[in-house]
C-alpha positions in Angstrom: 140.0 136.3 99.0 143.6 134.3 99.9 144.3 130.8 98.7 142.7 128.3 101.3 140.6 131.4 103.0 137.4 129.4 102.3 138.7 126.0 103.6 140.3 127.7 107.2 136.8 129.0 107.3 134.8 125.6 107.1 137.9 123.9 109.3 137.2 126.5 111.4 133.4 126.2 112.1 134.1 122.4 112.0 135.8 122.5 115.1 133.8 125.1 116.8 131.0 122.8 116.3 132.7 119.5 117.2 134.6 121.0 120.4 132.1 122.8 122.9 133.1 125.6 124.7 135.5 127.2 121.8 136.1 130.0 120.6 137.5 132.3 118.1 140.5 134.5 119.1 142.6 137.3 117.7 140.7 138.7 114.9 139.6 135.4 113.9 143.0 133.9 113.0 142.9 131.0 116.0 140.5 129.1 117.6 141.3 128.3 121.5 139.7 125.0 122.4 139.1 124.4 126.1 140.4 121.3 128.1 140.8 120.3 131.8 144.3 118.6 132.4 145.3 117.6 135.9 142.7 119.8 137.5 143.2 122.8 135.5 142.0 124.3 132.3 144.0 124.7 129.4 144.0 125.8 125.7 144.7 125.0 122.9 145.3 127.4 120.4 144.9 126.0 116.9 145.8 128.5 113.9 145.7 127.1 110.4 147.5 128.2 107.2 147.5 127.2 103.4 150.4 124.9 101.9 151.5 126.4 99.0 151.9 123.2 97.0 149.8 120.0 97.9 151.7 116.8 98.5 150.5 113.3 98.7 149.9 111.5 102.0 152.7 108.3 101.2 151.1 106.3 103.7 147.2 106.8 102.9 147.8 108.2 99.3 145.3 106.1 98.2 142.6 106.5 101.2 143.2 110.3 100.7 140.0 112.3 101.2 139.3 116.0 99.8 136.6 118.3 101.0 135.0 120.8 98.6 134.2 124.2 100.1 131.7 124.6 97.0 129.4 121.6 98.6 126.1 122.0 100.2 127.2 121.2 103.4 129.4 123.5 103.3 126.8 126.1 102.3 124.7 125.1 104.6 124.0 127.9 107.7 125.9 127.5 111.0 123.6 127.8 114.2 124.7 130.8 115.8 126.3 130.2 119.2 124.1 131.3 122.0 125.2 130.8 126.1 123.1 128.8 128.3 122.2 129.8 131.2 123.7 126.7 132.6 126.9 127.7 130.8 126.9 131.0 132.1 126.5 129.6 136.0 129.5 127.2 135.2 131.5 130.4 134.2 130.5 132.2 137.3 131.2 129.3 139.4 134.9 128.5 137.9 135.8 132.2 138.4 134.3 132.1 141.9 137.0 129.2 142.7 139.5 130.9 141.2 138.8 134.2 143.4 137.9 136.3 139.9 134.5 137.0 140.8 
C-alpha cells in the first residue's frame, strides 16, 4: 500500500460523511462535494496527496493534533450510502429545471 494510502482513505470517508450529497470521482482519487452558489450548483473537487516529509505547524505547533489510522474509530464500519427516495425526487426535480429530464 503507498505512504498516506490509509489516511486519504479515512480523510476521505470523513468528508463523505460530514458533507451530504458527495461523492467519489475518478477511480476514487477525488471526492466532488456539492454546493449551491448564487443560484447554481457547484463542486468542489478535493483530491489529497501525501507530503513526503512532515513539517511543523509554526503557528499551532504546540496545539498540533495527529490522527491514527490504526484507532478504533478508524476501524470502525462506514454505513453504506443508500439514496432516499426523497433524494432521488430532488435529483429528478433539478434535472427537470434544467431541461435534462
Amino acid at each position: 500500500m503507498a505512504k498516506g494510502q490509509a489516511s486519504k482513505e479515512l480523510f476521505y470517508n470523513k468528508l463523505l460523511e460530514v458533507f451530504p450529497g458527495s461523492f467519489m470521482y475518478n477511480g476514487n482519487k477525488e471526492v466532488r462535494i456539492p454546493f449551491e452558489e448564487g443560484g447554481e450548483v457547484v463542486q468542489l473537487k478535493i483530491a489529497a496527496t501525501c507530503a513526503k516529509i512532515p513539517v511543523p505547524d509554526p503557528e499551532h505547533e504546540s496545539e498540533t493534533v495527529v490522527f491514527n489510522v490504526n484507532s478504533p474509530a478508524a476501524d470502525a464500519p462506514q454505513a453504506s450510502a443508500e439514496i432516499t427516495d426523497e433524494e432521488k425526487q430532488n435529483v429528478a426535480d433539478l434535472l427537470a429545471s434544467l431541461g435534462l429530464s
